[in-house]
RONU-444691 format. One line per 10 residues: their letters; for each residue x, y, z of C-alpha. Coordinates in Angstrom, 1 decimal, padded with zeros to 4 digits, always signed. Each point is the difference from the previous one (the first is absolute). Example, Ala and Ser with C-alpha at 12.3 -4.5 7.8 and 13.67 -1.06 7.14 Angstrom:
% residues 2
AS) +012.3,-004.5,+007.8  +001.4,+003.4,-000.7;
This chain:
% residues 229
XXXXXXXXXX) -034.7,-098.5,-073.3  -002.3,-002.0,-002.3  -000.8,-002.9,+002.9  -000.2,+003.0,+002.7  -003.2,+001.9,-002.3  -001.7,-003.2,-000.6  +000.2,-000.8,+004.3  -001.1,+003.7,+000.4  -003.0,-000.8,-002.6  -001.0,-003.0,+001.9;
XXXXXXXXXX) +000.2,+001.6,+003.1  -002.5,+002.7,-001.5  -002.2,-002.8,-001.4  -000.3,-002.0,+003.5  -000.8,+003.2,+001.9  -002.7,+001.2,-002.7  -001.8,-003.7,-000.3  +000.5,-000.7,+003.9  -003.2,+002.0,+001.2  -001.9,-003.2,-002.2;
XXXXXXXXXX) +002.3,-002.9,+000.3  +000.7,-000.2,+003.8  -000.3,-003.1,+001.6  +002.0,-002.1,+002.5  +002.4,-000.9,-001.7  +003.6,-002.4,+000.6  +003.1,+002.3,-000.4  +002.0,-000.4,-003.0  +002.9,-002.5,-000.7  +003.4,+001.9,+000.8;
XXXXXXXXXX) +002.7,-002.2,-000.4  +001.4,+002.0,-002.7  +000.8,+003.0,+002.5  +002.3,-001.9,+002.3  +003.5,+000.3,-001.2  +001.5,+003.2,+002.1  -002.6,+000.3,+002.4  +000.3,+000.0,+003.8  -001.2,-002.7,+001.8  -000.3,-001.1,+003.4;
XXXXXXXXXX) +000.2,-003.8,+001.0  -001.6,-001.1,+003.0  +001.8,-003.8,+000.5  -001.6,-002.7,+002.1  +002.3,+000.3,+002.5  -001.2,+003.5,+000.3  +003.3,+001.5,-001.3  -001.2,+003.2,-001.8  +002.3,+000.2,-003.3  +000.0,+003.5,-001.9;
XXXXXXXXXX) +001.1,+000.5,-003.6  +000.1,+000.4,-003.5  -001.7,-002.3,-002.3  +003.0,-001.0,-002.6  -001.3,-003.5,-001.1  -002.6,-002.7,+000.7  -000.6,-003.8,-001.4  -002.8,-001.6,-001.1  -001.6,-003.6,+000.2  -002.6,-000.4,-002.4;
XXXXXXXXXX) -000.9,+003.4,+000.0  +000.1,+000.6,+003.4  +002.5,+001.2,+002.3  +002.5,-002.0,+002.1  +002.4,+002.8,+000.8  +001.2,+003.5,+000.2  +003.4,+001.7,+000.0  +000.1,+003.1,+002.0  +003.0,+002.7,+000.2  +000.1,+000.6,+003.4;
XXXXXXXXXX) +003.0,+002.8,+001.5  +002.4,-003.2,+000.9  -000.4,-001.3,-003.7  -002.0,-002.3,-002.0  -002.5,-002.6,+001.9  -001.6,-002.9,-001.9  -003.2,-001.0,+002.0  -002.2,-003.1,-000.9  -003.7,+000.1,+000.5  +000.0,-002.6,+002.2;
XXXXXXXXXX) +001.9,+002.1,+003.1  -002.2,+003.5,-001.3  -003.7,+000.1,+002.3  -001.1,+003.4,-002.1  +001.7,+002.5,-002.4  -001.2,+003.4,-000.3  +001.4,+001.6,-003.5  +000.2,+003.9,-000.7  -001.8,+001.3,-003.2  -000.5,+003.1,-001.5;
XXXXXXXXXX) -003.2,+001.6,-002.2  +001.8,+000.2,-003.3  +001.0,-004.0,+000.6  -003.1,-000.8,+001.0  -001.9,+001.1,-003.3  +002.9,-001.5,-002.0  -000.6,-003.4,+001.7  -004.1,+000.2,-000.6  +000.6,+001.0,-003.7  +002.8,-002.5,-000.8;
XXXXXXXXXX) -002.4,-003.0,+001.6  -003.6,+001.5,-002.3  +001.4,-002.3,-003.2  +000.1,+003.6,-001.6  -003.9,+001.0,+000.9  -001.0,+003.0,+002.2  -002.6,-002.6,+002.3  +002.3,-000.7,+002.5  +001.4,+003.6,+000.2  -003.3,+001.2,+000.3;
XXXXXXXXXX) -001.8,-002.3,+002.0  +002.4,-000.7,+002.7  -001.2,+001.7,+003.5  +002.1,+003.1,+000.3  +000.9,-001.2,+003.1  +002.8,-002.6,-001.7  +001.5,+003.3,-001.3  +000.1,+001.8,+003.1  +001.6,-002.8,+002.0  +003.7,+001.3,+001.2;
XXXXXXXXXX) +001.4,-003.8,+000.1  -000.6,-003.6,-000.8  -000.6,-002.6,+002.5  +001.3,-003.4,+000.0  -001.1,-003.0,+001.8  +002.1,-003.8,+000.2  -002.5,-002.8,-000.8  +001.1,-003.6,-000.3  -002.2,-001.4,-002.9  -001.0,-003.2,+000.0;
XXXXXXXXXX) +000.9,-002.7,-002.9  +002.1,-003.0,-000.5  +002.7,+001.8,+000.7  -001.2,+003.2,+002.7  +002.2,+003.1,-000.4  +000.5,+003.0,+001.8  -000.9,+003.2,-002.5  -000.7,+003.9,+001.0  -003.1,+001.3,-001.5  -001.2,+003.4,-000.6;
XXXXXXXXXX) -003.3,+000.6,+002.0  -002.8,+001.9,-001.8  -002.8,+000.3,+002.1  +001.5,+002.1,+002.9  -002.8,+002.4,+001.7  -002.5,-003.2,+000.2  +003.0,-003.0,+001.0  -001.2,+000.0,+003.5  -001.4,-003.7,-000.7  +001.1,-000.8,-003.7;
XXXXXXXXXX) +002.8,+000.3,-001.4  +000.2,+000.4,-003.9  +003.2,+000.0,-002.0  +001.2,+000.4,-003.4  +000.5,-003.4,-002.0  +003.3,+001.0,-002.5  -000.9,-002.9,-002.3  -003.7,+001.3,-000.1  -001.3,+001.8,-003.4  -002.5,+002.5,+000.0;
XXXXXXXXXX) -003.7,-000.1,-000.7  -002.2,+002.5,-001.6  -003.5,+000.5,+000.4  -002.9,+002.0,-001.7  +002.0,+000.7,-003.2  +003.4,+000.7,+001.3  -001.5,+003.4,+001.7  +000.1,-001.6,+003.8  +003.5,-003.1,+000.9  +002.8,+000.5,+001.2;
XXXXXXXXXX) -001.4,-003.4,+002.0  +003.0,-002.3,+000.1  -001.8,-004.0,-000.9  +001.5,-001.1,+003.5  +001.6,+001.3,+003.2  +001.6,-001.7,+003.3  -002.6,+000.3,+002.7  +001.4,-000.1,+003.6  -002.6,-000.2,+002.8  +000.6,-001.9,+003.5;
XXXXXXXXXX) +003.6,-000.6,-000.8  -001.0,-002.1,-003.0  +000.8,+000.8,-003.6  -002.2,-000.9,-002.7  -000.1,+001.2,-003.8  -003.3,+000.8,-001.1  -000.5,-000.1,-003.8  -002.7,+001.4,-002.2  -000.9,-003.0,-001.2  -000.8,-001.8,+003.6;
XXXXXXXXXX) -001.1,+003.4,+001.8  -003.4,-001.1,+000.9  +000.4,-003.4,+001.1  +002.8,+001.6,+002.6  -002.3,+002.6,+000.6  -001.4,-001.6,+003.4  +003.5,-001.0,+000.9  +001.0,+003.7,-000.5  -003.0,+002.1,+002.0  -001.9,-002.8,+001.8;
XXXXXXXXXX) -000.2,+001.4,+002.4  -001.7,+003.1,-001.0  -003.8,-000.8,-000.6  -000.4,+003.7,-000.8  +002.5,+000.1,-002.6  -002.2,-002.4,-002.2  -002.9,+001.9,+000.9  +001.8,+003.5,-001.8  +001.1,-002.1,-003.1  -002.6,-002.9,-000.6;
XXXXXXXXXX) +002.2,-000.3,-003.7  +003.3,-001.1,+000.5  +002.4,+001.9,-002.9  +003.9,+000.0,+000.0  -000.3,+004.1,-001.0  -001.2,-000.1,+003.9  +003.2,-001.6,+001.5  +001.5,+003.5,+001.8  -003.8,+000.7,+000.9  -001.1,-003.2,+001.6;
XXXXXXXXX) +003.1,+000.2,+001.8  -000.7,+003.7,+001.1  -003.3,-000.9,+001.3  +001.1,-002.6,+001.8  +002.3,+002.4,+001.8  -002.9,+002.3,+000.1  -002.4,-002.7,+001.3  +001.5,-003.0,+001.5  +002.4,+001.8,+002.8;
């Protein structure tokens, strides 16, 4: 009952504060929410696979494969054979998963585009990351609305930052970028030197944002959605 009142007073705080804090923002992590929830596997070989989530593994903080109850039993699927997952969610999970991810702060709750609340289910892409040793993972997309050209997707092992006082985050420090097929992570720290490698091709994107600030990742990638068709 405790837990329920406090997601109900966030809920209240986010809607209040929204009118003043909207931006484009990336959805929330949800990996907490998964566990029960149905889930429908579309599988390279374009087998469609429908279930219930029971169990997934990890890599590194990253996911390698999911276990599904399906009506003929129990199906263990690697990431490697999954081309997309779409996950079911619900509204009270949702604002569970955004508080439980805000390190115990409101900003994230509050300054999160009401639009990752809304969203009915999670989508999951298969990426082969490159490395010394390249694996096949499934990650959570974030930027779905404006994906059309980039892809952006959460980064499990990523922390969060926190700008102008801890009153505007929720921005994890780096995130899986998939655009032509390629994936690419693109960290705080190296932003603007992959900036060109990111929207080069977009003159009128630099022209919009002549400063180049990581608290403008979802928005350069919205106005080069916006811009750059």
């Amino acid at each position: 009952m405790h837990r329920f009142s406090i997601i109900l007073r966030l809920w209240a705080t986010a809607l209040a504060l929204f009118s003043v804090s909207y931006a484009q923002e990336f959805a929330p992590r949800m990996l907490a929410i998964l566990n029960g929830k149905d889930a429908e596997v579309t599988l390279i070989s374009g087998e469609t696979v429908s279930g219930r989530v029971s169990a997934y593994k990890f890599r590194r903080g990253l996911i390698t494969e999911f276990t599904l109850r399906t009506g003929e039993g129990e199906r263990r699927i690697p990431a490697a054979v999954i081309q997309s997952m779409d996950v079911e969610t619900s509204a009270a999970g949702r604002l569970i998963a955004v508080a439980e991810t805000a390190d115990g702060t409101l900003h994230r709750a509050i300054n999160t585009d009401l639009g990752g609340f809304s969203r009915s289910r999670l989508h999951f892409d298969q990426a082969l990351l490159p490395g010394r040793k390249p694996a096949h993972v499934l990650l959570q997309q974030v930027n779905e609305g404006f994906d059309s050209r980039i892809q952006v997707y959460d980064n499990p092992r990523a922390g969060e930052t926190v700008a102008l006082n801890g009153l505007i985050g929720g921005l994890l420090n780096s995130y899986y970028v998939i655009r032509g097929g390629e994936a690419m992570r693109v960290h705080k720290r190296t932003y603007e030197a992959q900036f060109d490698a990111l929207y080069g091709d977009c003159p009128a994107l630099r022209q919009q944002f002549p400063k180049i600030r990581w608290t403008d990742f979802a928005e350069h990638v919205a106005a080069h959605e916006r811009l750059c068709r």
